[in-house]
C-alpha positions as CSV (number, residue, x, y, z in Angstrom):
1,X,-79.1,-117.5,0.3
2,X,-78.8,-121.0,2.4
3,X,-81.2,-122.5,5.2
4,X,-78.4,-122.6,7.3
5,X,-77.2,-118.4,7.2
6,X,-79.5,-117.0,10.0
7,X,-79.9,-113.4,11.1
8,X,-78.7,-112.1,14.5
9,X,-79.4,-109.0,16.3
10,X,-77.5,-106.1,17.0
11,X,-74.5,-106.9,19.7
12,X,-72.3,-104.1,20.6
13,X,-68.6,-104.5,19.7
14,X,-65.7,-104.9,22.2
15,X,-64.4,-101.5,21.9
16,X,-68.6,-100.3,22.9
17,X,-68.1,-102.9,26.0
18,X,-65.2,-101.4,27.2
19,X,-66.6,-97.9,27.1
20,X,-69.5,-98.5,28.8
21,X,-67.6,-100.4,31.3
22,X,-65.0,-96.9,31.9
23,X,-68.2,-94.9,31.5
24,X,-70.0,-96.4,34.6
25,X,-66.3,-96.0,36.7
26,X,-66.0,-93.2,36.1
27,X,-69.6,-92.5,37.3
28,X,-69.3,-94.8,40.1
29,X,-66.3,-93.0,40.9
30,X,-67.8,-89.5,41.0
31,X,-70.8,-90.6,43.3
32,X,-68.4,-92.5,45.5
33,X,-66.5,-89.3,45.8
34,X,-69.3,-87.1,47.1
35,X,-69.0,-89.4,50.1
36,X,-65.8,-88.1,51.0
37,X,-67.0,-84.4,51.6
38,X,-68.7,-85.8,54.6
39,X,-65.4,-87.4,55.8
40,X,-66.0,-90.6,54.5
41,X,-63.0,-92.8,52.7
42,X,-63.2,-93.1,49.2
43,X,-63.4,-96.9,49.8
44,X,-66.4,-96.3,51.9
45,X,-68.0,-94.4,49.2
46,X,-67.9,-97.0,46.9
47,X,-69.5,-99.5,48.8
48,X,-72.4,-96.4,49.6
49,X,-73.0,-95.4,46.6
50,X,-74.4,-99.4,46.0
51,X,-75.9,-100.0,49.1
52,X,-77.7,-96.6,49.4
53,X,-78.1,-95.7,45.5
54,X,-75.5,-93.0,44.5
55,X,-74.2,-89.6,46.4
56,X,-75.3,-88.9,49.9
57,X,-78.2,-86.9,50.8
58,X,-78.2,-83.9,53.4
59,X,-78.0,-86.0,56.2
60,X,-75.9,-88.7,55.6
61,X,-72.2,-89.4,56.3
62,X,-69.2,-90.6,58.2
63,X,-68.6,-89.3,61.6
64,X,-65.1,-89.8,63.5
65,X,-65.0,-92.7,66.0
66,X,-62.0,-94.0,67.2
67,X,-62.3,-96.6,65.1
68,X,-62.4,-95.2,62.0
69,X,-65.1,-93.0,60.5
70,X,-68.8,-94.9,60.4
71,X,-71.8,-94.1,58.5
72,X,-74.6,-92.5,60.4
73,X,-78.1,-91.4,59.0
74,X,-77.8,-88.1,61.0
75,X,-74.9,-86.1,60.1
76,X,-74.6,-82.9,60.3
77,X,-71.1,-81.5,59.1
């Protein structure tokens, strides 16, 4: 064995990166759809489930304004 053969760690392979990275959309995209049974927009959704750490709780949604649904921390639908 040469000086100049060193040992690496483990890395995960390209096909591993790639399912983790559908894994997590397709969690991410299941959370963010929870939002939409209380009448948010799936777009919406995605941004709550970052800013507020996955699927609603009980009292959190969109309620209808005339501009557009908007979050509120007291929904009760």
């Amino acid at each position: 064995m040469s000086d100049t053969t060193t040992t690496r760690g483990w890395r995960p392979s390209r096909t591993m990166k790639i399912v983790a990275v559908i894994v997590v959309l397709i969690a991410w995209t299941a959370m963010a759809n929870s939002w939409t049974d209380k009448n948010c927009t799936l777009m919406q959704g995605y941004r709550f489930v970052i800013s507020h750490g996955g699927s609603p709780d009980r009292d959190q949604g969109c309620e209808d304004e005339p501009g557009g649904p908007e979050y509120t921390d007291q929904y009760y639908g």
